[in-house]
C-alpha positions, 0 to 999 in steps of 0.5 A: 741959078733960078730959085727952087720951085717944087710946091711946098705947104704954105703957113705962116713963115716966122722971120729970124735974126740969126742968118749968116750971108752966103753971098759975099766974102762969107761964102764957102762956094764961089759959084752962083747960088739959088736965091731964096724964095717963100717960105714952105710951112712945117706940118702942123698937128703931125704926131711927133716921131722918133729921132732914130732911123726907122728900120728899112728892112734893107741895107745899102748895097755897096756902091762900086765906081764905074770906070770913066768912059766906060758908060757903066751905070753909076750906083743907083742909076740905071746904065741908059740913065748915066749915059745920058746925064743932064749936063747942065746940073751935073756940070755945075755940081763939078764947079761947086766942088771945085769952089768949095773951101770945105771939101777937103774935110771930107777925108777926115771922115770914114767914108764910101760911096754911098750918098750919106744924107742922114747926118741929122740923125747919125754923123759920119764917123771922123777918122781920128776917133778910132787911133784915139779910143784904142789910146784911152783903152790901151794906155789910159784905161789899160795902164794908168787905170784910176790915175788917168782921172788925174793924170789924162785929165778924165776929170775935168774931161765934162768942162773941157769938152764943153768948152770946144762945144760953147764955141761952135754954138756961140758961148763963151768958156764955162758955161757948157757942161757935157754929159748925161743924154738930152733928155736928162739935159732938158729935165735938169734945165726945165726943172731949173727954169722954172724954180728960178722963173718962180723965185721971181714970182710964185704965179709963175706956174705955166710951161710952154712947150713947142707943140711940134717938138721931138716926143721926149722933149715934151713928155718931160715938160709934162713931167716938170710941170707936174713935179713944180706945180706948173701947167702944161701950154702946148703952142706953135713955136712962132706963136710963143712970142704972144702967147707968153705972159705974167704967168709963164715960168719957161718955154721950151723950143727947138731951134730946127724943127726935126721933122720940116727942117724949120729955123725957129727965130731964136733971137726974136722968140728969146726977146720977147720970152724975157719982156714977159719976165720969163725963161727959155730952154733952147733945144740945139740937136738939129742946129749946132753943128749946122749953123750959127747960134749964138747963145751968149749974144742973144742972151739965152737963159739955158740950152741943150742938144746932142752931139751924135747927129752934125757934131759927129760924136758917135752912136750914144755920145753925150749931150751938153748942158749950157747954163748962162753965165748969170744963172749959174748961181741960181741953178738949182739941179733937180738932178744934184750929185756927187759930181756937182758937189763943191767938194765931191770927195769929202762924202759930206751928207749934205749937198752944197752945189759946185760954182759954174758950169760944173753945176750942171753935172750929175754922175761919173762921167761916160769916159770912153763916149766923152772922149771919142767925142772929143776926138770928134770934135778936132776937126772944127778946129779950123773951120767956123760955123759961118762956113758951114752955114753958107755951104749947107743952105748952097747943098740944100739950094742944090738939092731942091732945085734939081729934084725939081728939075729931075722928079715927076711932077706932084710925085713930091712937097717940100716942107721945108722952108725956101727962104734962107732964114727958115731953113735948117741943114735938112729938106723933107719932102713929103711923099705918098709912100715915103716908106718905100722910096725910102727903102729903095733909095737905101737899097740903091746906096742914098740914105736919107730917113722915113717919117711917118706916115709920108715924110722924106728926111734928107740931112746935109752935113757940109763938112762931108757932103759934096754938090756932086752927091747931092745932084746924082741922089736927086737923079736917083730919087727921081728915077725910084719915083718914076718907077713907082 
């Protein structure tokens, strides 16, 4: 398989330790894959976007499939277009999924024919989500009413459900909390950083901050900072490593840039985030679900994320606070609530804060969310992320390489990095009219998602995606470029 060369914008590529091989026993696919080549770089100084999907004006049409033989175009395609098919990519998509160890996975999801490239921003809904809500609403909320705090276990629901995240994201049992929304997960764990970092040292007064990150992200931080005395310090992710000094109390950086799809070196970043004598707050929504992360071996202070996006929890789900086991005693929330009390049910006026992870909760927890999350949840049950990984960097090979094979030539850049070791489960390609290609691949049944002003974002959630989608969603761009 020949490497991927469409252009992509080339900065400084940052290495990273956390890589799962794809070649070798690991490997989901059994087929040959695309070796990694250069690094592409994230756009630098682009202004931050929203997480969610930016109105189209369209909605996908729904995709019928052609009968074999018959020559009908296939959804997206024109009929001379499906006719004449470029075998030697679409043969070898046949073979990927024949050889892929993931595929029957798919049909534990609510899926059509439509090409569903948008995961990193909305995962699929799982199949044992709806007969699970129905239970809650009918039985446990309809029937057992206030017994079910007990009786169904809706009580404990925030640390047991944490638990099934901790494992996908490398953290072993009580020391991941669900509950409440990232961004009231980031001001909790920022907050937090920097009163611990501060005990250490009250000169302790500056926050780091990934200068790229997702808006909310660092309209908290400022927000912490103003509240603890702090200076805010925007940096480069791959510049925190020497930008950290005497004075730093916390960086803040996102694992997997959401716009570029970069990985962000967390094991080399934390390493050197901790010999300055300083803390770390791992932003995880684009990279749990995804690939490996190893939280406990890499001895992250404290993390959070969301679950809606490769974790499939659903529109809203909630998100999920990890705090080492080490930190937990010094976890002071800026957010303490009835929950989190040692004793939640004695209505004492004064707060005493809860041991371990129970810590990180606030309020009453968002049962029928939280529960649909952990239906969600049941289909890792016998997958390892290691898996996922190597099948999502095989998808994301793939698709670049056909898009090269397949897209006018300069119609399209890639900014997200080729070489494995800096690449998320997401390519984004950057387009002159991004918002109108856009439109029309939703139009034709391939969903994917617009940054502005020119960015093409793609997600591959590998527990649903198959190679052949991948192949005929790269025809189907090329075939909108070509016409535009």
């Amino acid at each position: 398989m020949s490497d991927a060369t469409i252009p992509t914008e080339s900065a400084g590529a940052e290495p990273n330790g956390t890589e799962a091989e794809v070649n070798g026993a690991g490997a989901v696919v059994n087929g040959a894959q695309a070796e990694s080549a250069g690094a592409g770089a994230e756009v630098t100084g682009a202004g931050a976007e929203s997480a969610g999907v930016e109105p189209t004006g369209t909605r996908p049409a729904p995709a019928e499939s052609a009968p074999a033989g018959t020559g009908a175009a296939e959804p997206g395609l024109t009929e001379d277009e499906t006719i004449l098919p470029p075998a030697a990519l679409t043969d070898e998509a046949a073979r990927l999924d024949a050889a892929d160890r993931l595929r029957v996975k798919r049909d534990a999801f609510t899926l059509d024919d439509v090409i569903y490239l948008d995961g990193n921003s909305l995962g699929a809904l799982p199949r044992a989500v709806p007969p699970r809500l129905a239970e809650v609403v009918a039985r446990e909320w309809g029937q057992l009413r206030i017994r079910s705090w007990e009786e169904s276990g809706w009580w404990t629901a925030p640390e047991r459900i944490g638990d099934r995240v901790g494992r996908l994201v490398g953290a072993a049992r009580g020391q991941v909390v669900v509950g409440d929304s990232t961004s009231v997960n980031v001001f909790k764990a920022v907050v937090a950083a920097v009163r611990m970092a501060q005990e250490r040292g009250a000169h302790r007064d500056q926050i780091l901050v990934d200068e790229a990150t997702f808006p909310t992200d660092g309209y908290i931080a400022e927000s912490a900072a103003r509240m603890t005395g702090c200076t805010l310090r925007p940096v480069a992710a791959g510049d925190i490593p020497s930008a950290v000094g005497s004075r730093t109390a916390v960086a803040l950086v996102n694992h997997v840039d959401y716009r570029t799809g970069r990985l962000h070196d967390l094991p080399g970043t934390t390493a050197a985030v901790h010999a300055a004598g300083a803390l770390v707050v791992w932003d995880l929504c684009h990279s749990a679900g995804a690939l490996p992360v190893g939280l406990d071996a890499h001895g992250v202070d404290l993390a959070v994320g969301c679950t809606y996006k490769y974790l499939n929890g659903g529109p809203g789900a909630p998100a999920y606070l990890y705090v080492a086991r080490a930190h937990q005693p010094g976890f002071d929330s800026p957010l303490p609530g009835w929950n989190s009390h040692a004793d939640p049910f004695g209505m004492a006026s004064a707060y005493t804060p809860a041991d371990g992870a129970v810590r990180g909760r606030v309020g009453t927890p968002d049962i029928l969310s939280m529960l649909a999350l952990e239906a969600a949840l049941e289909v890792w049950d016998d997958v390892t992320i290691e898996d996922v990984r190597a099948k999502s960097l095989a998808l994301t090979d793939f698709f670049l390489r056909c898009v090269e094979e397949y897209a006018p030539a300069g119609r399209v850049r890639s900014l997200t990095p080729a070489a494995h070791t800096e690449r998320g489960s997401q390519v984004a390609l950057r387009c002159a009219d991004a918002g109108a290609v856009m439109a029309e691949l939703v139009r034709r049944g391939v969903v994917g998602d617009f940054r502005r002003p020119d960015v093409l974002r793609f997600g591959f959630t590998p527990l649903y995606t198959g190679f052949a989608e991948v192949e005929r969603a790269a025809r189907v761009l090329a075939a909108v470029l070509k016409e535009s």
